[in-house]
C-alpha positions in Angstrom: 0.0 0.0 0.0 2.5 2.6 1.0 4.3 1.9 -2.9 1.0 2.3 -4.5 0.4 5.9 -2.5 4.3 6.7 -3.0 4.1 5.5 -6.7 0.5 8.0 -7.3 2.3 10.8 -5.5 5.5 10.6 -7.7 3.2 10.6 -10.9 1.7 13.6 -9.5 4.8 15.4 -8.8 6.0 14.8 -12.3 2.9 16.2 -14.0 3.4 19.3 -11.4 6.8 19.6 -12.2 8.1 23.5 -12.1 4.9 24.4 -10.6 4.0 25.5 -7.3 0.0 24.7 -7.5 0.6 23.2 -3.3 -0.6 20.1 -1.4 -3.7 19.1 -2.8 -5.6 15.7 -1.3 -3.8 13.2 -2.9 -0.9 14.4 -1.4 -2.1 14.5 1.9 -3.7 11.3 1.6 -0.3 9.8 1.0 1.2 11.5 3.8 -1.1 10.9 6.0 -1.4 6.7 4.8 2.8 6.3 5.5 2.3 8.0 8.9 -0.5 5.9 9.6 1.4 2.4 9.0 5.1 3.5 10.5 2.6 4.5 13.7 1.2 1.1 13.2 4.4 -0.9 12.7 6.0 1.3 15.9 3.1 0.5 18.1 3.8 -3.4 17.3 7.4 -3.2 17.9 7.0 -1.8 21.3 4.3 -4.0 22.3 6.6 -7.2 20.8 9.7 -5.2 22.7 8.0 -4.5 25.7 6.8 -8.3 26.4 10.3 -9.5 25.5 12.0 -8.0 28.3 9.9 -9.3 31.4 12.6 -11.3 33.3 12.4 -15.1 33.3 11.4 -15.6 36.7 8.6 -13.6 37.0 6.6 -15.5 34.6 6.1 -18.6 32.4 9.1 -19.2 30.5 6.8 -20.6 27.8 4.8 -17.0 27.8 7.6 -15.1 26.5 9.3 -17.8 24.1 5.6 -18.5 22.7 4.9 -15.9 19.9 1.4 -15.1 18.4 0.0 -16.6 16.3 0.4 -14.0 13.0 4.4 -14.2 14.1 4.5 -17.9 13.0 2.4 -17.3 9.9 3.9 -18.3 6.8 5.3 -15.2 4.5 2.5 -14.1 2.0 3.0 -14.8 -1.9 4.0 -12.0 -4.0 1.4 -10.3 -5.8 -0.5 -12.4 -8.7 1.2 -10.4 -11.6 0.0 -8.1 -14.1 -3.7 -8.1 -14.8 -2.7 -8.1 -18.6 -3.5 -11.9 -20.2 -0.6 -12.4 -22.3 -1.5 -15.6 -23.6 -5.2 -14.3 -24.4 -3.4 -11.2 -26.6 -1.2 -13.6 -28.4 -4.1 -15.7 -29.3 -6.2 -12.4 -30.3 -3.1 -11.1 -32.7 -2.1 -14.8 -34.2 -5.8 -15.6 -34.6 -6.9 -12.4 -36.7 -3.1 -12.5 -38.6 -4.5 -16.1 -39.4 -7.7 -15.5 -40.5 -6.2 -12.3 -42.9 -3.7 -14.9 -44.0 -0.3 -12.6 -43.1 3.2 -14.2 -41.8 3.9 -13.2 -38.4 6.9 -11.4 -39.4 5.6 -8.6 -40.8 3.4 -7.3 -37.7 4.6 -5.5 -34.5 2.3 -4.2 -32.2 2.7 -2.4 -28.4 -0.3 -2.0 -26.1 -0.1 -0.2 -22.8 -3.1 -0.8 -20.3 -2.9 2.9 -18.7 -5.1 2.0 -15.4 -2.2 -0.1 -14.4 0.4 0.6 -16.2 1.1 -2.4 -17.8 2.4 -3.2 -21.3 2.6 -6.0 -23.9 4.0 -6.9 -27.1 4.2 -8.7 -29.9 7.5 -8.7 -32.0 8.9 -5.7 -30.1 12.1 -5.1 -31.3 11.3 -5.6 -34.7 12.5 -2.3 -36.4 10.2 -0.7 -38.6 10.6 2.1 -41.3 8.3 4.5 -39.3 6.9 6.9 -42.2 5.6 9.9 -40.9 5.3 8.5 -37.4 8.4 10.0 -36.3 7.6 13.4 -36.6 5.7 12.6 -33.0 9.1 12.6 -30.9 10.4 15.0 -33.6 7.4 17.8 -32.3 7.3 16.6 -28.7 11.1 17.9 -29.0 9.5 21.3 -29.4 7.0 21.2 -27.1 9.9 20.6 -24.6 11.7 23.5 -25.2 8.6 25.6 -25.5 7.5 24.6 -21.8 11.0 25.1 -20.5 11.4 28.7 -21.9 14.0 28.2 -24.5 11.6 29.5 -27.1 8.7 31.4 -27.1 5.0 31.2 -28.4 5.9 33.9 -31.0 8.7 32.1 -32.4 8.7 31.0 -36.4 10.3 28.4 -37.5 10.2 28.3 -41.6 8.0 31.4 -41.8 5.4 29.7 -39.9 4.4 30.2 -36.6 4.2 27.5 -33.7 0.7 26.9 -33.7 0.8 26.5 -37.6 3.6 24.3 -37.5 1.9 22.1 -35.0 -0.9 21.6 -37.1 0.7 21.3 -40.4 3.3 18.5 -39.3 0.6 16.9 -36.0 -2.8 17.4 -38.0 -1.8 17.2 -42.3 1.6 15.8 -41.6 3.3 18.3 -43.9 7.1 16.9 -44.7 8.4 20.6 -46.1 8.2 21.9 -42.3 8.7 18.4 -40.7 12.6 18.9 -42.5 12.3 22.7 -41.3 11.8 21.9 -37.8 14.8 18.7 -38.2 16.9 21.7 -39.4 15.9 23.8 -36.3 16.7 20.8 -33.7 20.1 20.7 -35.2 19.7 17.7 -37.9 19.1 14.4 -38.1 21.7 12.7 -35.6 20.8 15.5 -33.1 16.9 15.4 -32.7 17.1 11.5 -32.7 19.6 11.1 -29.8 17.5 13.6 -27.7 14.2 11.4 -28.5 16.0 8.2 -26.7 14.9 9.6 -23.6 11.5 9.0 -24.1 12.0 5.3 -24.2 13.6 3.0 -21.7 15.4 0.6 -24.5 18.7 -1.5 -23.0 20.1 -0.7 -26.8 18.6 1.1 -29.9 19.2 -0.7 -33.5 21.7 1.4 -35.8 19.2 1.4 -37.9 17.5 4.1 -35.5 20.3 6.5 -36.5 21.2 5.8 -39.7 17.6 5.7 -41.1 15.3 6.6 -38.3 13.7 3.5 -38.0 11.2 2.7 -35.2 10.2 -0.2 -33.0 6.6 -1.5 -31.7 8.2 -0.9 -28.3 10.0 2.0 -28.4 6.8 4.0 -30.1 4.5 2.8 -27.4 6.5 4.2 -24.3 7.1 7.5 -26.5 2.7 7.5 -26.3 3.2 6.5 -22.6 5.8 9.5 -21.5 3.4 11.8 -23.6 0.3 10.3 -22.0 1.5 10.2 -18.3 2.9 14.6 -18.6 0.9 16.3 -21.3 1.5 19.8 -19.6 5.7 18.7 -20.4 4.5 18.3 -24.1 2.3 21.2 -24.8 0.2 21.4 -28.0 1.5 18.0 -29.1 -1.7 16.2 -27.6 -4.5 18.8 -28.7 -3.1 18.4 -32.6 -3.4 14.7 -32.3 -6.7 14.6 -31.1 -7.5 16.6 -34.7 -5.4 14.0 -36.8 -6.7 11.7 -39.6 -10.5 11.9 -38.8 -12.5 8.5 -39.8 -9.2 6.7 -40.8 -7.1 4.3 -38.6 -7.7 3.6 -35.7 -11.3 5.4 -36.1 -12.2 3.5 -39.4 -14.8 1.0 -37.5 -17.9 2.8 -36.3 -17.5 1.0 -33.0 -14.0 3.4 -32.6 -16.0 6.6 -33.5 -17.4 6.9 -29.7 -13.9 7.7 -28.6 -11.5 10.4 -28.7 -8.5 9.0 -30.3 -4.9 10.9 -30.5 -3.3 8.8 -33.4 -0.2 9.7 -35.9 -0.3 7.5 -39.0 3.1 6.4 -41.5 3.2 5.0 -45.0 5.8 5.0 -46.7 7.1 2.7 -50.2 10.9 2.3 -50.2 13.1 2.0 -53.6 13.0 -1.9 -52.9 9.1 -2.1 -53.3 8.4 -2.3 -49.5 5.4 -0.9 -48.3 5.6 0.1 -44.9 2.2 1.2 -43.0 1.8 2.4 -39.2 -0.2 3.6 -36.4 0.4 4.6 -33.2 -2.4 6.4 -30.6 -4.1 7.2 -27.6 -7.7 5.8 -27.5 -9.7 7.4 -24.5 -11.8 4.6 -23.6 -13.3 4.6 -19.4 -9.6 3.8 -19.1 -7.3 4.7 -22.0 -5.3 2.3 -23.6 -2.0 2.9 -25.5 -1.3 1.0 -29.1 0.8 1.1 -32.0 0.5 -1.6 -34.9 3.4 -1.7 -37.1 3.1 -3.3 -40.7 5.2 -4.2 -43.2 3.8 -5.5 -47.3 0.3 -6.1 -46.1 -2.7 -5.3 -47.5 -5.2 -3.4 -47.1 -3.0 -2.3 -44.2 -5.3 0.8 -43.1 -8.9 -1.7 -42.7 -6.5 -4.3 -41.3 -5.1 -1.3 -38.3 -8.8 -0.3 -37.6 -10.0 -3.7 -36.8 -7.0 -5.2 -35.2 -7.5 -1.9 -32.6 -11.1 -2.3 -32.4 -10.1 -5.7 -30.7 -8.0 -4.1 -28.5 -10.9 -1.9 -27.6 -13.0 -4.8 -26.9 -10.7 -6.4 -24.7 -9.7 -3.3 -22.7 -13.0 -2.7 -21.7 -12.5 -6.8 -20.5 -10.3 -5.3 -18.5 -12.2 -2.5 -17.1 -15.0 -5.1 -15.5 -12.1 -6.6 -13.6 -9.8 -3.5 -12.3 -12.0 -2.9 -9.3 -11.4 -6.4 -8.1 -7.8 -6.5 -9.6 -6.2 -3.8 -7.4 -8.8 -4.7 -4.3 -6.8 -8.0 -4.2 -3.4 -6.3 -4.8 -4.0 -4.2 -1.9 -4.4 -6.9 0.2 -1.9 -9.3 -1.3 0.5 -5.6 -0.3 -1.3 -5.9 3.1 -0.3 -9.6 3.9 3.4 -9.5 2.8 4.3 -6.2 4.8 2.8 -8.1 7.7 4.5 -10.8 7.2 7.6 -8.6 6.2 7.2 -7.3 10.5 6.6 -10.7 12.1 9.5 -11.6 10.5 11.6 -8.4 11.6 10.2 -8.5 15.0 10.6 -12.6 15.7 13.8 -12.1 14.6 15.0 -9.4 17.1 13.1 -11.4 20.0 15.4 -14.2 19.0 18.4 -12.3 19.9 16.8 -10.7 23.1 16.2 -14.6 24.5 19.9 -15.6 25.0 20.4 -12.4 27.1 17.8 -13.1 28.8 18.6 -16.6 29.8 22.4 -16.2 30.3 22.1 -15.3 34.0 21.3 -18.2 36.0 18.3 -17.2 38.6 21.0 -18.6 41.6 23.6 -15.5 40.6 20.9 -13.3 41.2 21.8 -10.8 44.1 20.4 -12.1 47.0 18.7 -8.1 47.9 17.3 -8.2 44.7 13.5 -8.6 45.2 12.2 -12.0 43.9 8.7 -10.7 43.2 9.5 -7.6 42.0 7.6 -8.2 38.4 5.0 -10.5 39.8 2.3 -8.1 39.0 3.5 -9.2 34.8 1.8 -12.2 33.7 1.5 -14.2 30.8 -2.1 -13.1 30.1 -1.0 -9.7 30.6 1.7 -9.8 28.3 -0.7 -12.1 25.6 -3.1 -9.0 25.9 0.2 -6.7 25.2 0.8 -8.8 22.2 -3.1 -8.5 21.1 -3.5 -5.3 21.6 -0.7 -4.3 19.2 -2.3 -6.8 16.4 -5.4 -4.8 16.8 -3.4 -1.3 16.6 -1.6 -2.8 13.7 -4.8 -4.3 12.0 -7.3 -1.1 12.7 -4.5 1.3 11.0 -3.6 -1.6 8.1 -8.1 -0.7 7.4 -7.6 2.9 7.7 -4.4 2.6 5.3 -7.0 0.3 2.5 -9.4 2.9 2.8 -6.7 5.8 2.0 -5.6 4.2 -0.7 -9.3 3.6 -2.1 -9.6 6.8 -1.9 -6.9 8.2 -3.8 -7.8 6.0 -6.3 -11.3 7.6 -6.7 -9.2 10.9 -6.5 -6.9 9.8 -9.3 -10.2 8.5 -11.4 -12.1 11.4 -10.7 -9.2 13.8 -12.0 -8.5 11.2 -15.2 -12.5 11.6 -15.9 -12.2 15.6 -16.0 -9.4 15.4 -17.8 -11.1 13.6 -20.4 -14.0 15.5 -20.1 -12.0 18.7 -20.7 -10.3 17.2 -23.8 -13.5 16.3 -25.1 -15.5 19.9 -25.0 -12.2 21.6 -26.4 -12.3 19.0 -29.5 -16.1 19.7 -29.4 -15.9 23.2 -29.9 -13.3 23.4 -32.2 -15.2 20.9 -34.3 -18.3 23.5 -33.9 -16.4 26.6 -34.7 -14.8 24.8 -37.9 -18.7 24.4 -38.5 -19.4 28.2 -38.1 -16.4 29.6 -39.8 -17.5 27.2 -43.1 -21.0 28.4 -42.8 -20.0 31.8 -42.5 -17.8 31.3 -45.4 -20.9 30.0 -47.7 -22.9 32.5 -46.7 -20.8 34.7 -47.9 -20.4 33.3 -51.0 -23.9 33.1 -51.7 -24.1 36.9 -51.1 -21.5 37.9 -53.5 -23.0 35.4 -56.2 -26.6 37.1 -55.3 -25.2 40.6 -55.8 -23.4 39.8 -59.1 -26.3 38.4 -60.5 -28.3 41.6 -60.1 -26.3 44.3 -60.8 -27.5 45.6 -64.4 -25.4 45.4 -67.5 -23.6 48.6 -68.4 -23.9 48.7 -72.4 -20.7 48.8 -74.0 -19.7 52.2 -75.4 -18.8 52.2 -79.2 -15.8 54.6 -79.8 -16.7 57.1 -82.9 -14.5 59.2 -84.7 -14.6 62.6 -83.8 -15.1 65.0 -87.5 -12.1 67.2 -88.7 -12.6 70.8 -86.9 -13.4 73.4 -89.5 -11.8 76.7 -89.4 -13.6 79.0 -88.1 -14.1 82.6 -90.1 -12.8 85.5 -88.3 -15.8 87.2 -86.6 -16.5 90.8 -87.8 -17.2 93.5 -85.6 -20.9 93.7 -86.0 -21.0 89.8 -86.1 -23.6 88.1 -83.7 -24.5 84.7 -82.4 -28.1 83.9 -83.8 -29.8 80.4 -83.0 -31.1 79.6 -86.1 -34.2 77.3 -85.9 -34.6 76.9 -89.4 -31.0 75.0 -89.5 -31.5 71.3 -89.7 -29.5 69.7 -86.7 -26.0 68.2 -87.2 -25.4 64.7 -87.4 -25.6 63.0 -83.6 -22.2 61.8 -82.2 -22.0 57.9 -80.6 -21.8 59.7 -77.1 -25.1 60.7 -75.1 -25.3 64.9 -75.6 -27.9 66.8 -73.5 -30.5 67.4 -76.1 -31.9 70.4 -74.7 -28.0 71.8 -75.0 -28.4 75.2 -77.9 -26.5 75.0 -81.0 -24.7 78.2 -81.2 -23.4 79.5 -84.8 -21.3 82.9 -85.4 -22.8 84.3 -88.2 -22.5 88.0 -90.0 -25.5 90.3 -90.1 -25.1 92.9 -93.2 
């Protein structure tokens, strides 16, 4: 029990870390559990201490050799193991890669069970020419320097800035800025050492630096170092959540009830091979973790969907039996730490006895008082011993219950999490919806207003007549409007018809 608390509060403390958000109940809960059990363990020991040292001839020799009976019990087992089936996922990959009629070879597949933390796989260290599925450590690269400072939300990398970087390379998997941002990291052999730290691998292939290539193993543990501290990777999450919509690991209708953070790779080398990938997130009551690495199959995208919608099915297997899973682990933990303390404390009565029984009664000083102790019996010191039992037991209930309930704590804050994921997808899927709406409505006005603006009739150029000289007016020359004079000949050009033709002309 207290690894289970330490092991939730060091999770914690690495999602908070660089934060001072404070002590919040999970922390206190675990505090307050490993005070409870060394209080519990302490109170034993001096009850087991305290019995030990009554002197031998105040009461029944047998009363202080005899120990109770949970001293004598036999250590408890270890806990059962992992609540993963790995012979049931063997026969669920080998049975569908034999009904599809594909060698064995050419799979690789990780799955991560994130209630408990456990992982299994199937041709793990097969390397894999990973497509565009590395540009997932490539990006959470960024993200790291972006939380610790070293750049800023208004840097550009490319031209572009961060946000439109993240969702070209995350979202459309864009390779021009995927090699921009390689560049930026300092190249190839740079960004790809730094990404080992996200895996715990004893050794990496050289294929991983010479050609980036990928494991089924070492992808799913990048998923589960992004999974466990989003705030460490920011952005990187959020953009997957947005990625290949309907494809994948969403192709089968059954997947389409979940959120799913997923980054595809496909790729078709010079020597024919087609190489075809998926790794996610898939937010089911209790996520699970999976990448499916393929290599010349076909159909390879239908064949990903439905291989993870039997993962699905049997993580939510495993859902119906995590309440009774980690009750039982709890009291397998229980048993062995008890046992752990009998052990420790019938150990260090064995040492106390020969002390004890060294000095003969006859060398005892002859003023010392022979019934000094008397009032110490062997019921009394049987009660001593069961009272510290119950003291023990009582705060062994009290550390269950603690751990229950940071548990519920821990669920409770993975359901708001999801929760919040899921109305930020939401309403980025709705305002997608407005901004296209807005966009046709638009459209339609313009396309209304074009259609009834009236058509301006084309204007024919004429040619203007030669000016005639004009006579030279003579003094007693006036301008007379003559009525009688039939009118010119019109011009192409609209003329104000009430305008006066004027004509210099000589009175004699």
């Amino acid at each position: 029990m207290v690894y289970c608390s330490l092991k939730c509060f060091i999770n914690d403390a690495r999602e908070r870390a660089g934060k001072d958000t404070g002590m919040n109940r999970k922390h206190f809960l675990a505090g307050l559990l490993c005070l409870a059990l060394l209080l519990g363990l302490q109170a034993h020991a001096l009850a087991a201490e305290g019995a030990a040292s009554i002197p031998i001839n105040a009461i029944d020799a047998a009363a202080v050799t005899a120990a109770p009976a949970v001293q004598t019990a036999a250590p408890a087992s270890s806990p059962s193991g992992a609540l993963l089936d790995s012979a049931a996922l063997n026969a669920l990959v080998e049975d569908f890669l034999t009904q599809k009629g594909i060698p064995k070879d050419r799979v690789g597949v990780g799955y991560c069970y994130t209630a408990t933390g456990d992982e299994w796989f199937y041709n793990p260290d097969t390397w894999f020419y990973p497509g565009s599925m590395y540009k997932v450590p490539l990006m959470m690269l960024v993200s790291e320097q972006l939380q610790s400072g070293e750049i800023s939300p208004d840097t550009q990398i490319g031209g572009l800035d961060l946000d439109t970087v993240y969702e070209y390379i995350l979202v459309y998997s864009n390779n021009d800025y995927a090699h921009k941002v390689r560049s930026y990291l300092g190249g190839d052999e740079v960004w790809r050492e730094d990404a080992k730290r996200y895996a715990a691998l004893d050794s990496f292939d050289e294929r991983y630096m010479l050609y980036c290539y990928f494991s089924p193993r070492y992808m799913t543990q990048v998923l589960e170092t992004l999974y466990q501290a989003p705030a460490r990777f920011p952005k990187v999450l959020d953009n997957l959540l947005k990625a290949e919509q309907g494809h994948y690991f969403r192709l089968p209708d059954s997947m389409k009830a979940y959120d799913i953070a997923q980054k595809y790779g496909a790729y078709i080398d010079n020597e024919n091979s087609d190489w075809n990938h998926t790794a996610g997130i898939v937010f089911t009551p209790n996520p699970f973790i999976l990448t499916i690495m393929t290599k010349n199959v076909g159909g390879a995208e239908q064949f990903i969907g439905q291989l993870a919608e039997r993962f699905k099915d049997y993580t939510l297997e495993l859902d119906t039996k995590l309440s009774a899973y980690r009750e039982e682990q709890t009291r397998l933990e229980a048993e062995r730490r008890a046992a752990e303390e009998a052990e420790r404390l019938a150990a260090a009565q064995a040492a106390e006895e020969p002390a004890a029984t060294a000095k003969p009664a006859a060398e005892l000083r002859p003023s010392q008082p022979q019934v000094q102790n008397q009032g110490i019996t062997a019921d009394r010191a049987y009660r001593g011993h069961r009272a510290g039992i119950i003291v023990l037991t009582l705060l062994l209930i009290a550390a269950i219950v603690g751990g229950i309930g940071a548990v519920v704590i821990v669920k409770e804050r993975e359901r708001r999490r999801y929760e919040s994921y899921k109305r930020r997808f939401e309403a980025e899927l709705r305002q997608e919806a407005l901004e296209r709406e807005r966009q046709r409505r638009s459209a339609e006005r313009i396309a209304a207003m074009q259609s009834a603006a009236p058509t301006r009739p084309e204007r024919v150029p004429t040619v203007e007549p030669a000016a005639q000289p004009r006579r030279p007016a003579h003094p007693e020359t006036r301008r007379v409007r003559r009525p009688d004079t039939p009118p010119r000949q019109q011009r192409a050009d609209p003329v104000d018809p009430d305008e006066a033709r004027w004509i210099d002309e000589e009175e004699e």
